[in-house]
C-alpha positions in Angstrom: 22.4 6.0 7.0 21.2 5.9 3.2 19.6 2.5 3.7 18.0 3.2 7.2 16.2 6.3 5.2 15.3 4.6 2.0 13.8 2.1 4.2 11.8 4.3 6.5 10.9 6.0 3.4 9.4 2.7 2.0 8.0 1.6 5.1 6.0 5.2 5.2 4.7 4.5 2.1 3.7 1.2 2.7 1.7 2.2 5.9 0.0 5.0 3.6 -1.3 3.1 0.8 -2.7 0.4 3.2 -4.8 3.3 5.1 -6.0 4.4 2.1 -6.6 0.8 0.8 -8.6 -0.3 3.6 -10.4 3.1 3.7 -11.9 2.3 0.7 -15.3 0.3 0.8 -16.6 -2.7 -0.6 -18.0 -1.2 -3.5 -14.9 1.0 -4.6 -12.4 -2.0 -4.1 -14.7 -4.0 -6.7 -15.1 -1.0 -9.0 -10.6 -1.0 -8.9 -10.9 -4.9 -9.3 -9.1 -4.9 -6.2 -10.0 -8.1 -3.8 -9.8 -7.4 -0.1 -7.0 -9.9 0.1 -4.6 -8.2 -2.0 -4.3 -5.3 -0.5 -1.4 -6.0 1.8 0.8 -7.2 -1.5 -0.4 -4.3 -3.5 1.0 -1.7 -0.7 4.0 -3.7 -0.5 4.1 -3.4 -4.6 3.4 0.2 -4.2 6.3 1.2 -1.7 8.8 -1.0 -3.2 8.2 0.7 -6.8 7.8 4.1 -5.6 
């Protein structure tokens, strides 16, 4: 049961930080130094180290 939740958990996370990082537009991702194309990895990166 512990891993099912930490992985829900994670998986919530990950889904949450990629809304908010494809909410953002054009202009803000450049202003992070985010490119469009990492922002799969850096929700991934975000769930797995939160």
């Amino acid at each position: 049961m512990t891993e099912t939740l930490r992985r829900w958990r994670s998986d919530r996370r990950y889904r949450a930080t990629l809304r908010e990082l494809r909410g953002l537009t054009a202009r803000q991702l450049t202003e992070l130094g985010i490119r469009p194309v990492e922002i799969q990895r850096l929700a991934r990166e975000a769930a797995r180290f939160s």
